[in-house]
N, C-alpha and C positions, 0 to 999 in steps of 0.2 A: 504493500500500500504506500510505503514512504516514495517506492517510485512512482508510480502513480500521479504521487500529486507533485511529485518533480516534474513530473512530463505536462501535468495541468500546469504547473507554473511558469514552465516553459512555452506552451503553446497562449498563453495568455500574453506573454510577453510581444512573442511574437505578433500577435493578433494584433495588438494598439502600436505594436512601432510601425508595422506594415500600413495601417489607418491611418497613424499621424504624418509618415512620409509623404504616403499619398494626397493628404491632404494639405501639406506643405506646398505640396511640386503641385498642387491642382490650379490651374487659370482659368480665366471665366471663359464659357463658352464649354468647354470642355469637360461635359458631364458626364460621361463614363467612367472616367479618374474618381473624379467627388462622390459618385454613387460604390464606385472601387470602397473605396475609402470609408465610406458608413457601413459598408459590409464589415470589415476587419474589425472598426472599433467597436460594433454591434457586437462582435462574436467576439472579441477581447474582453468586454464589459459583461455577457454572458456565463465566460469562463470563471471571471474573477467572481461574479455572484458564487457559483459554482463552487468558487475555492473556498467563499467566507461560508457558507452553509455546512462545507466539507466540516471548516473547524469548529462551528458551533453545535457540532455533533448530528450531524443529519443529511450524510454522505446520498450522494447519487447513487453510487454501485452499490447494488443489491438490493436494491429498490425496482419495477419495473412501472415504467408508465407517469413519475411522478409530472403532475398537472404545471410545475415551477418549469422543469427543463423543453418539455413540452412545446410552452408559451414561446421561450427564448428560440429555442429550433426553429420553429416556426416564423418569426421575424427575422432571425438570420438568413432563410432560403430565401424568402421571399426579396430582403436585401442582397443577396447573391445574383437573383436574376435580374433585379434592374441591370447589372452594367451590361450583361449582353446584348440586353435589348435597346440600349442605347447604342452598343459595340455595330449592333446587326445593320439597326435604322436609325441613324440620327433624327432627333426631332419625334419619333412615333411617339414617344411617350408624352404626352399633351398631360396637361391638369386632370382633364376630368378622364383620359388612359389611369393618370396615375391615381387616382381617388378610387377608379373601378379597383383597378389591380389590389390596390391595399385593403379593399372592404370588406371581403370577403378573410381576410388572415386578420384585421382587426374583430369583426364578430365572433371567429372562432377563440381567439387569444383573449377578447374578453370575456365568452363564458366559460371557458377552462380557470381564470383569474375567480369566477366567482362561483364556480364549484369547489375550489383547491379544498378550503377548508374543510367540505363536506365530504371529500374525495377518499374511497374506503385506499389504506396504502395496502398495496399488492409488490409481493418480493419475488414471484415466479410466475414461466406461463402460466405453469398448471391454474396460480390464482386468478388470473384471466378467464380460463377456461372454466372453470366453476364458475364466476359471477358477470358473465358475460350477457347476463339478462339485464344488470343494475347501469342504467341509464349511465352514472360517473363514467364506468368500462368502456361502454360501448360508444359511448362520444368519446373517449380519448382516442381510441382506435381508430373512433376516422378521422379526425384531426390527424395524428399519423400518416396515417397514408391517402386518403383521400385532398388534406388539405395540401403534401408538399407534389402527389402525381399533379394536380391542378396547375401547378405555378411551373413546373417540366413541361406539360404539354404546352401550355401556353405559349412557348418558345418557335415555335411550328406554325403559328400564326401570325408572326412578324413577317412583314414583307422585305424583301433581302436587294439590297439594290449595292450594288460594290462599289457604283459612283459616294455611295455615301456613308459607305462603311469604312472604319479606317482600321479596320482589319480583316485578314483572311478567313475566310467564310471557314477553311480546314480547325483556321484556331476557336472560333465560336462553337464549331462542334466538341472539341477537344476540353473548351473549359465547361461545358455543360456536360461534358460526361465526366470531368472532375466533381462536381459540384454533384450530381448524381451518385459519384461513389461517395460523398462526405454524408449526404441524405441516407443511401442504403446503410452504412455504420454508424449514423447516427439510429438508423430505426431499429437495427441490433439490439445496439444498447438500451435503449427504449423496453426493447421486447424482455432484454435477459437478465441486464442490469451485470454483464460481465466485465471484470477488472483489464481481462484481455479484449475485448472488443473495444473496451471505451482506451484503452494504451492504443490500438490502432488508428481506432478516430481520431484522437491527438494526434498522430503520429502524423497520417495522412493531411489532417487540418495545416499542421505546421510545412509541411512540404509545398502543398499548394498555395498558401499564404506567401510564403516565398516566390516560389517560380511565380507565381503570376503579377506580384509586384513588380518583379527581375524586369518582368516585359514590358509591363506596364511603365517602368520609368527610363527602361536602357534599351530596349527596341523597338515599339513601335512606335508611331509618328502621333501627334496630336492633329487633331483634325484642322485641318486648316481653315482657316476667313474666307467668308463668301467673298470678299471685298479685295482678296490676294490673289498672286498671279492671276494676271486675266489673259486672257487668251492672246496667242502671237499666231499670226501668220505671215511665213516666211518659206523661202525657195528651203524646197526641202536639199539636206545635206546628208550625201552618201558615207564622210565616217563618222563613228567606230561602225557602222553594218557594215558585213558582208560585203563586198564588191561584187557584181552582177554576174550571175551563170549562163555560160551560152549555152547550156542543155534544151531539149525539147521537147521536156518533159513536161505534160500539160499542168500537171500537179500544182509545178513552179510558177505557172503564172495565173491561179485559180489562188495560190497561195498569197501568191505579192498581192492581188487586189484586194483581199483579206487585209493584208496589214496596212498597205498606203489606202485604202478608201474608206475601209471604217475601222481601221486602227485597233484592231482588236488587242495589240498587247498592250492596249490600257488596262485590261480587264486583269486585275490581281490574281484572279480565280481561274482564269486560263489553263485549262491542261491541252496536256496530247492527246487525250483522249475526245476532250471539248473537239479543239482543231480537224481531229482524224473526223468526224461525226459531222461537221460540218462541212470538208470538203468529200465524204462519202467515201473516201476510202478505207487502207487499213495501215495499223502503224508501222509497219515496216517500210512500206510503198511513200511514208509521210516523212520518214525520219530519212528513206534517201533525197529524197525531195528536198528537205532540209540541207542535205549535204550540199546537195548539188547549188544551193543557194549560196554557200558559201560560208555558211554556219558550224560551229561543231555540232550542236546539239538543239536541241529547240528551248533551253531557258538559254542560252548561249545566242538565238534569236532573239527572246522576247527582250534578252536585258539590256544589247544592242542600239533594238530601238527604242528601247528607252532612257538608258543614259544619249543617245540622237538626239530623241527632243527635248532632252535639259540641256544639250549644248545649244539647240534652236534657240529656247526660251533663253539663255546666258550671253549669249553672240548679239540677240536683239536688246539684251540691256534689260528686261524685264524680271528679273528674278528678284521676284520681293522677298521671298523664303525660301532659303533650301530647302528644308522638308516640305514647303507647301510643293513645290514642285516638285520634290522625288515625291510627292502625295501623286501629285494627278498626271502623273506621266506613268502610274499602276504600280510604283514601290510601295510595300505596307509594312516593311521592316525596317530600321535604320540602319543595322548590318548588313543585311544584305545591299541597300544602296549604297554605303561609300562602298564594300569591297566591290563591286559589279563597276562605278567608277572609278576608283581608281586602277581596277584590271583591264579597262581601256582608253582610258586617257594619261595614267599615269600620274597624276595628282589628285588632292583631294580637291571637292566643290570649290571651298572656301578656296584654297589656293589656285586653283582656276580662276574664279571669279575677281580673285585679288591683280590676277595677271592679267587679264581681260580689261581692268578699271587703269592698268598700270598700261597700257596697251594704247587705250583712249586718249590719256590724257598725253600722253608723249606725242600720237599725233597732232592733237588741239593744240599742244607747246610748238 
């Protein structure tokens, strides 16, 4: 048990420095970070409840169902899934979105608050299973599981638009089946009241509270100003692509109208498989097609042309943002944009941009 509540004290820790980070590094406009952020210290501020009931004699483990942890789980998912659905759709979540979404987890969390007292304590299934007739039981149960399936499925009905997501659709699946494994080992515990399921939970809590801060402040982009980089049109410019294939292969030029007319490696979310389905063929027959374009490989394509158009947009003098523009030229990671530029230009942005202003002005002198 001593571990136990070392691992609670550690996952608490963790919980409100990841909150308070986030909410340090949060700027306005940029609501998925701020909504980040009330997630951890919600569930930092849950745990540490958690820790002081521990000491005042009236531990969670070995208990099953209690009405206190219940209430707190429940507020924490429901804070979980706001940022995806900011992450998915920027702007969906309007006032009266946000009022729906939360009404439903406040009516449940206030009648659990004012059963608690009345609430018979149960230390095992089996006590489930015996008094599964007595109303406390059977409303906790689906507050369980019917209140947190709710707020998962929900996830499904966000409309997914990549112009305005500033992440990849891969990683929104990725942190929702995170957040689904904290849910399942939270309802464990719930169910068993076990010392090892709830060491897991923690375990797994503190891991993801990490990684997704990580990314949250060190790789991807904040969403950029409607009011930044606007749009340039300019003679398009053949490096870093590919130099021109003289093949005659139909692929290749069913492919290039693809990229120069509706630019599809804007699209974050572009696979080879997206592409191969589009031009109807299959990957092999795509991936030589690729070659014969001059590419190595097809993200060796897409990144190409899009460090191209942050040299358009940089050449024409308009780069209000680096990240805004590694935003809308289809980069969603900030590591993978400088290494992709600097692996064909050979300098970073910034020092681009700096040689570029250093460029101007010596002509103007």
């Amino acid at each position: 048990m001593d571990g136990l509540k070392m691992l609670l004290c550690w996952s608490t820790c963790v919980c409100l420095l990841c909150g308070g980070l986030l909410w340090a590094r949060w700027q306005d406009g940029d609501r998925s970070r701020l909504y980040l952020s009330w997630a951890w210290l919600l569930s930092g501020l849950g745990l540490l409840l958690r820790l002081f009931l521990a000491d005042a004699g009236n531990p969670s483990v070995g208990h099953v169902l209690p009405a206190e942890n219940l209430c707190v789980g429940l507020w924490v998912v429901m804070a979980l899934y706001l940022y995806p659905m900011e992450a998915i759709c920027r702007g969906w979540l309007t006032w009266k979105r946000f009022t729906l979404f939360f009404l439903p987890g406040v009516l449940l969390s206030g009648m659990l608050l004012v059963l608690s007292p009345h609430s018979r304590d149960l230390y095992s299934f089996a006590d489930i299973w015996t008094h599964i007739g007595e109303f406390n039981v059977w409303f906790r149960l689906a507050v369980l599981f019917v209140g947190i399936l709710f707020y998962t499925i929900l996830l499904f009905f966000i409309p997914y638009n990549w112009m305005k997501s500033r992440v990849y659709h891969q990683w929104i699946i990725f942190f929702s089946l995170q957040i689904q494994l904290i849910g399942v080992l939270f309802v464990l515990f719930m169910l068993t009241g076990s010392p090892l399921v709830s060491a897991v939970h923690l375990a797994v809590c503190i891991g993801v509270a990490i990684g997704v801060t990580y990314q949250e402040l060190f790789v991807r982009f904040a969403m950029p100003r409607e009011s930044s980089a606007p749009a340039v049109v300019v003679t398009p410019v053949v490096w870093p692509s590919a130099p021109e294939a003289g093949g005659e292969n139909p692929i290749v030029g069913q492919m290039r109208a693809l990229m120069d007319e509706e630019q599809i490696w804007r699209n974050p979310d572009l696979t080879l498989a997206d592409l191969t389905a589009r031009l109807n063929t299959n990957r092999s027959y795509l991936s030589k097609a690729i070659q014969e374009s001059g590419y190595a490989n097809f993200s060796d394509m897409l990144n190409r042309r899009r460090v191209a158009e942050f040299l358009k947009v940089a050449d024409a003098g308009q780069v209000v943002s680096v990240q805004d523009t590694f935003f809308r030229v289809g980069f969603r990671s900030r590591e993978t944009a400088l290494r992709c530029f600097k692996k064909y230009v050979g300098v970073s942005p910034t020092d681009y941009l700096h040689s570029r202003m250093a460029s101007v002005d010596e002509k103007q002198g």
